[in-house]
N, C-alpha and C positions, 0 to 999 in steps of 0.2 A: 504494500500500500504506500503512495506517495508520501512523502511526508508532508508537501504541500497541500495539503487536504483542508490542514484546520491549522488555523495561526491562534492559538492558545495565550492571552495573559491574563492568569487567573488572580485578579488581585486580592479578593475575598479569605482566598488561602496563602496568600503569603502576607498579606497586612494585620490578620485576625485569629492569629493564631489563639486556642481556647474558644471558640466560639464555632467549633464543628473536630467529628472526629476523623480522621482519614481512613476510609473503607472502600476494598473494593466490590464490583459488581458481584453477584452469584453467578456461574456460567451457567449459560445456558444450553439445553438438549439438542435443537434442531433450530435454530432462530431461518424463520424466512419474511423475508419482506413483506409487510401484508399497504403499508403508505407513506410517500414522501411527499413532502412539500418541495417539489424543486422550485417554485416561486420562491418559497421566504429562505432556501439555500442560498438562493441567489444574492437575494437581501444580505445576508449571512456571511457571503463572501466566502461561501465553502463550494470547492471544487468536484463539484461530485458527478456529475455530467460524464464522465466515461469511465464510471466506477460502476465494477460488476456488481449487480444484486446480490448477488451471496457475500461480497467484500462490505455492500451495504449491510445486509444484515448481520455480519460479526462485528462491525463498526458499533449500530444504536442497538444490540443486545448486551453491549460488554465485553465479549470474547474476546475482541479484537480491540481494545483500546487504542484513538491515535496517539501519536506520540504528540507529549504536550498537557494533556491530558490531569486532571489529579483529581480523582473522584474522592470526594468528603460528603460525608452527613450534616448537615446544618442541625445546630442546636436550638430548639426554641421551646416555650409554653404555651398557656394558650388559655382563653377562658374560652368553654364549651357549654353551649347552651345558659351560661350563666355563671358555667361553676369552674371554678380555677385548678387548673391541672399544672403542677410546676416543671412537668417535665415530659413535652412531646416529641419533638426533633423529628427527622427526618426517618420515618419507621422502614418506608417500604422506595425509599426514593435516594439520589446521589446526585448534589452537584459535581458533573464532571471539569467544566470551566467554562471562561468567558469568552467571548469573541469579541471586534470590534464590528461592526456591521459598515454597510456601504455608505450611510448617512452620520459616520462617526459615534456611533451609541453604541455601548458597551452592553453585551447581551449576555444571560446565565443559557447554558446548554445542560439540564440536569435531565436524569432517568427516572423513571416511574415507574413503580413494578420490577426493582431490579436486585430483590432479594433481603433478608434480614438483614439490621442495622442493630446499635448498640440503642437505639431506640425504638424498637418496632415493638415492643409491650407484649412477649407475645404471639403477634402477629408473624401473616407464612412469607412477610415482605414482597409477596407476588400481586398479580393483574389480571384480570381476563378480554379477552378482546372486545367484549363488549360497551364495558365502561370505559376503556382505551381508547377505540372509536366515537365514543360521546366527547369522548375531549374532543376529538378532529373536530368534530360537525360542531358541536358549541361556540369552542372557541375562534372557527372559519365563519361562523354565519356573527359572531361579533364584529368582527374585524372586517368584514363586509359591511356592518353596520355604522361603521365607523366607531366604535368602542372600545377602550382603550381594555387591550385581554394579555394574556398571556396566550401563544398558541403550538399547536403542533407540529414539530417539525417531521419525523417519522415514528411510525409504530411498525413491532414485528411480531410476527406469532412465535412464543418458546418453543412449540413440538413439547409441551409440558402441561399436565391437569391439573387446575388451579379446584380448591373446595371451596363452594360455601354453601348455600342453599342444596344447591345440585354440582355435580363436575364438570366443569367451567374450561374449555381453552384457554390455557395461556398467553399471556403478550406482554409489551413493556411500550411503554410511550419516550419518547425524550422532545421536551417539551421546552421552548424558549420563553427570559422572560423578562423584563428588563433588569429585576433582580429574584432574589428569593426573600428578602427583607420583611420581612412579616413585623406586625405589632406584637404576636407571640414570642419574637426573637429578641426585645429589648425586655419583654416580661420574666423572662427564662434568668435573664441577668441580674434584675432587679429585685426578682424574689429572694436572689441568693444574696444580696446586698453587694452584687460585686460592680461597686461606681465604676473603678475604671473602666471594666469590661463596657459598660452602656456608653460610658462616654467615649471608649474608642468607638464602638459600634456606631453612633449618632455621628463622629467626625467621617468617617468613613462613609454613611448613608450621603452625606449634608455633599462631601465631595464628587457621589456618584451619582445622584440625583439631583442638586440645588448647586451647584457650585458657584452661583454665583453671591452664594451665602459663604462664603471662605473667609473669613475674615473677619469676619459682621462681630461686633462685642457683643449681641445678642441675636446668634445663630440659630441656637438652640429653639427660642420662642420662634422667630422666624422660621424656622424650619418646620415646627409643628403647625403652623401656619399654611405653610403648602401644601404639608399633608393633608393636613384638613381641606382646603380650596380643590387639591385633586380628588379627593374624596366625594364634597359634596357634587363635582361636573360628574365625575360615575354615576356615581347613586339616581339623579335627574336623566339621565340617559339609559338606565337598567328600566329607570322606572318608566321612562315614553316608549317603550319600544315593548313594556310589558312584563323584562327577566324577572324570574324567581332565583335565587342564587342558592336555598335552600338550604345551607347551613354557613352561615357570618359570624362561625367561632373568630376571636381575634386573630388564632392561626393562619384565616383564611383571608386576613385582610392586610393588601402589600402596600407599602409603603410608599411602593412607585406609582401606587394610584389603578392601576392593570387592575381588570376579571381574572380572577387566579381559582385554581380547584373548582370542576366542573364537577362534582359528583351529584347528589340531589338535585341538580337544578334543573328547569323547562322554561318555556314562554306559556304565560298565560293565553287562554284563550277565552268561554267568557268570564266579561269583565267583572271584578269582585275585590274589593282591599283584603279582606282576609283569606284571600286564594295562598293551600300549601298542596306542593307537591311531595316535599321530602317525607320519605317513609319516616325515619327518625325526629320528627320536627311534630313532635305528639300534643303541642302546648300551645301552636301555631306563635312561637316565638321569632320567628324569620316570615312570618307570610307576608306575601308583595309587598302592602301598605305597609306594614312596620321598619322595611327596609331602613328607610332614611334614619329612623330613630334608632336603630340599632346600632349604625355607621357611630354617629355622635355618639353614643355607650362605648363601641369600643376605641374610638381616637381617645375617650377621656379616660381608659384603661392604659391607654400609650402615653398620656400628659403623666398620669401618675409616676408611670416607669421611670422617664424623661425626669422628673419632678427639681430634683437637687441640679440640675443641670441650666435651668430656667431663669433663678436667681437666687441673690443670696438670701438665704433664712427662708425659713418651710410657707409661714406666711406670705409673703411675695411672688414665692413661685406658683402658691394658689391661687394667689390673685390674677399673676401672667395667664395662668394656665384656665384659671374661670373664664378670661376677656378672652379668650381663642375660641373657646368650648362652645361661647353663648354666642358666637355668631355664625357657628357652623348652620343654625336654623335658615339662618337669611341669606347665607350663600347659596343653599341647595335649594330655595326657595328662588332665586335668581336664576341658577342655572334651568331648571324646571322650566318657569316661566319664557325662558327664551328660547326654550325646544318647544315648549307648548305652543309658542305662537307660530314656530315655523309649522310645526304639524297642522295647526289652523288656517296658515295662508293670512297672517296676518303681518305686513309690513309699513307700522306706521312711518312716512317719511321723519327724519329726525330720529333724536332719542328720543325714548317712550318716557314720559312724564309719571310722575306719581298717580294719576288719577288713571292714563294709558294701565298702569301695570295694573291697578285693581279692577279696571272695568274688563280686562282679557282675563286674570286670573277667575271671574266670576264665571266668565262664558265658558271657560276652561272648566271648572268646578262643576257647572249646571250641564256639561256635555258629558261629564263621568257619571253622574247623579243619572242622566238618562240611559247612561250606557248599564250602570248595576242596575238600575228597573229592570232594562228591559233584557239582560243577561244577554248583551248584543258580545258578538265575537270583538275583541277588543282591537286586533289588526285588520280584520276587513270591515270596521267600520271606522277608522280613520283614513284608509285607503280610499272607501266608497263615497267616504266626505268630497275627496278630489272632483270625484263626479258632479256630486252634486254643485261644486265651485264651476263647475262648465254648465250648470245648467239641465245637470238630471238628475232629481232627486230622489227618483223613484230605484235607484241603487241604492241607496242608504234605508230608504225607508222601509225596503223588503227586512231589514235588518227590526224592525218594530213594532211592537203590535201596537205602541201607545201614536198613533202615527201626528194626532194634535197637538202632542207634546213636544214631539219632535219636528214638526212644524214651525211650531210657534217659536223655537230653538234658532232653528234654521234661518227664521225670517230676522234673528238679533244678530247671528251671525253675518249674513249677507250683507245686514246693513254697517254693521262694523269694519268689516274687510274690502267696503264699496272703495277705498282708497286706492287699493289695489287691482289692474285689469285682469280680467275671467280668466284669458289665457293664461298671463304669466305666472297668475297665483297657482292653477292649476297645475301647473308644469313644475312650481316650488313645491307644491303636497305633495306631488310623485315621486319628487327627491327624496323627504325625508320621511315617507307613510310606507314600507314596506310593504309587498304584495306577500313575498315569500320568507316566511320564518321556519324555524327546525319545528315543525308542528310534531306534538306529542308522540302521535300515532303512525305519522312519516318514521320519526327517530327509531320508535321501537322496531317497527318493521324489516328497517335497515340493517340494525342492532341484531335481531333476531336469525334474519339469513346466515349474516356474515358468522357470528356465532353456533348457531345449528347445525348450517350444512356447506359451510366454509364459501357462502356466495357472495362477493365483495360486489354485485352488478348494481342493487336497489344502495348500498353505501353509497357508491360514486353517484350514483345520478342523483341524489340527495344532495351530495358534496357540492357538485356542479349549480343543484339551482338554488343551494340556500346562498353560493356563490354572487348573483344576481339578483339580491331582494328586492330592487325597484322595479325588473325589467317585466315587460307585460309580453311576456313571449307566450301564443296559444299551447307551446308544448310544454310551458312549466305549468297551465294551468291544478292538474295533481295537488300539484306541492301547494296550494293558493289555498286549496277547500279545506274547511274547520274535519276535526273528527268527524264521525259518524255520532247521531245524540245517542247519548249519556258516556262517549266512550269517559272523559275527563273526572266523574262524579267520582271514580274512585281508583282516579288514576295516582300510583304512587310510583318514584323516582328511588334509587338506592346507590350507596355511594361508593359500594364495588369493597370494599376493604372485609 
């Protein structure tokens, strides 16, 4: 194998020593290629274009390490569901190293599913190809969405029988990301009272992500600053487009702002604030609408860790740390607000005024209030909004049985958005109103072949059109139609471990 393959500087492991333990992969039986992304290789700056398949698959199984290379376990905590675990780290996964990418960003290339760790609890540290491939398709139909994710580079099948339910084909994902940086990873530190450790972690973060915070006499508050600001643009973006993320242990929440850890998660379909997918989410403590609140719970679990770093004396730095906290509301309430009006085809010339932002946020509010009435599908009725911005509303309104309500909706909206013309607004909703998402029932189906009877055909044509959310192609049509009814009422997602 070339050694030009992969240009490796792993700076996480040689600037942060203590803070992961060096492990290699488990080998594996028969690894065979089952996906690559030569698009984001490309990105990647990795050479892999007249790299045999089989050289692939000993490459992102393990077997074949390239050279460069320095597979570690990251260390972290986590609060789960509520409750604080002081010691989760990397159970069944291995940062291998970083790259530089084409655009100069510094990218993690770790494994999933690549055997027991000095933290796996337990755990067979394996994967099955099932939940392997929901990473592909989750994190591809984000990133299509324009959403800031983590995503997949390749997955392989082991030739190995993974347990859990039933016996499960094996596989491993190796998965990019802008980091691995979890808010679990300064908690893991802080539990233990080891300041240094947080504050090298936090200088290190502050340089790999914020650097233009270097220097700042008050980096640290600035920095949880950003974190928060990326947070809140996610959370307003998971939440227009519908994501359920399905378990937002602090673990699961990166500091680079990124969709990370695909397991329980789905796209709503119809619309309901307390809609949960995750099997384990028994309390509906993650459901849709609780999203954003959850976010702000766990950044204020990061301020804590953070805390002595902030300012001097424990008061002060709650004080920094409260004036961050309590404005994360009004950020995520902005970023919202400014998807929401792209979604609605609303472009007031200027900036929108104080009264502008309350009188959309209502129209906003009164179009979701119609959409839980009427348990309207929540992506093909901001799509079939477009319609009716051209002038047919009788696409939307098939979507209602309250149709005078939705009328009389309609006719606020029109007159709101008269500022803007028919076409153009029309042509901005198709932009940002998706036709095609990873629909529940699509996914499983996918999922199910490729796992069953080893058919990758319904995967790829899946991959392809969640590829294309806007496009109104007659042949994606499929992928566009809700479930069949009641498929969702008791549809449950599992997080493969």
């Amino acid at each position: 194998m070339p050694d030009t393959v992969f240009n490796f500087d792993n700076s996480y492991a040689r600037e942060l020593p203590g803070c992961y333990v060096a492990w290699p992969p488990a080998p594996v039986e028969a690894p065979r290629l089952l996906f690559l992304n030569r698009e984001l290789a490309l990105e990647l700056r990795l050479e892999l274009a007249a790299t045999a398949e089989s050289t692939l698959a000993a490459i992102f199984s393990g077997n074949a390490l390239p050279e460069g290379a320095t597979p570690i376990a990251q260390a972290y905590a986590g609060h789960q569901f509520g409750n604080f675990s002081p010691q989760l780290g990397d159970g069944r996964a291995l940062l291998i190293g970083e790259v530089i990418d084409r655009h100069g960003c510094r990218r993690d290339l770790a494994f999933k599913g690549s055997g027991r760790t000095p933290f796996s609890r337990n755990g067979d540290g394996k994967a099955a190809v099932g939940p392997m491939l929901r990473e592909v398709l989750i994190g591809e139909a984000m990133h299509a969405l324009g959403i800031p994710t983590t995503r997949a580079l390749a997955v392989i099948a082991t030739g190995e029988a993974v347990y859990r339910e039933t016996t499960l084909p094996g596989a491993q994902l190796t998965r990019v990301a802008a980091s691995h940086i979890r808010v679990g990873t300064f908690e893991y530190f802080a539990a233990r009272d080891e300041r240094e450790h947080v504050r090298r972690l936090a200088d290190y973060a502050i340089a790999r992500h914020d650097p233009d915070l270097c220097g700042a006499e008050d980096r640290y508050a600035q920095w949880l600053r950003a974190v928060a600001e990326r947070q809140a643009a996610l959370l307003a973006q998971w939440m227009n487009v519908g994501f359920i993320h399905g378990v937002m242990n602090t673990d699961n929440m990166s500091i680079a702002g990124e969709t990370i850890d695909f397991g329980p998660c789905a796209f709503m379909e119809a619309y309901h604030p307390g809609t949960v997918f995750s099997s384990i989410d028994e309390s509906g403590r993650y459901a849709y609408g609780n999203q954003p609140g959850i976010a702000q719970w766990n950044l204020a679990r990061l301020a804590e860790a953070i805390l002595p770093l902030l300012a001097d004396g424990e008061d002060a730095a709650v004080e920094v740390a409260t004036d961050i906290l309590s404005g994360f509301g009004a950020s995520y309430r902005r970023h919202w607000l400014a998807g929401v009006r792209a979604k609605l085809g609303l472009q007031a010339p200027g900036a929108p005024t104080a009264a502008d932002d309350e009188a959309d946020a209502a129209l906003a509010g009164d179009w979701l209030a119609l959409l839980q009435a009427g348990q309207a599908d929540y992506t093909l009725a901001w799509r079939r909004l477009a319609d009716a911005a051209e002038g047919r509303p009788d696409a939307v309104r098939e979507l209602f049985a309250d149709t005078p309500a939705l009328d009389a909706w309609l006719a606020r909206w029109q007159a709101r958005a008269a500022a803007v013309p028919a076409a153009q607004r029309t042509q901005a909703m198709r932009r940002v109103n998706p036709r095609i998402i990873p629909r529940n029932h699509r996914v499983e189906e996918a999922l199910d072949a490729a796992s069953s009877a080893g058919d990758l055909r319904p995967f790829e044509a899946l991959l392809q059109a969640i590829r294309r959310p806007c496009d109104d192609d007659p042949a994606l049509a499929r992928y566009a139609e809700p479930a069949p009814g009641g498929y969702t009422d008791g549809y449950r997602t599992f997080c493969g471990t």
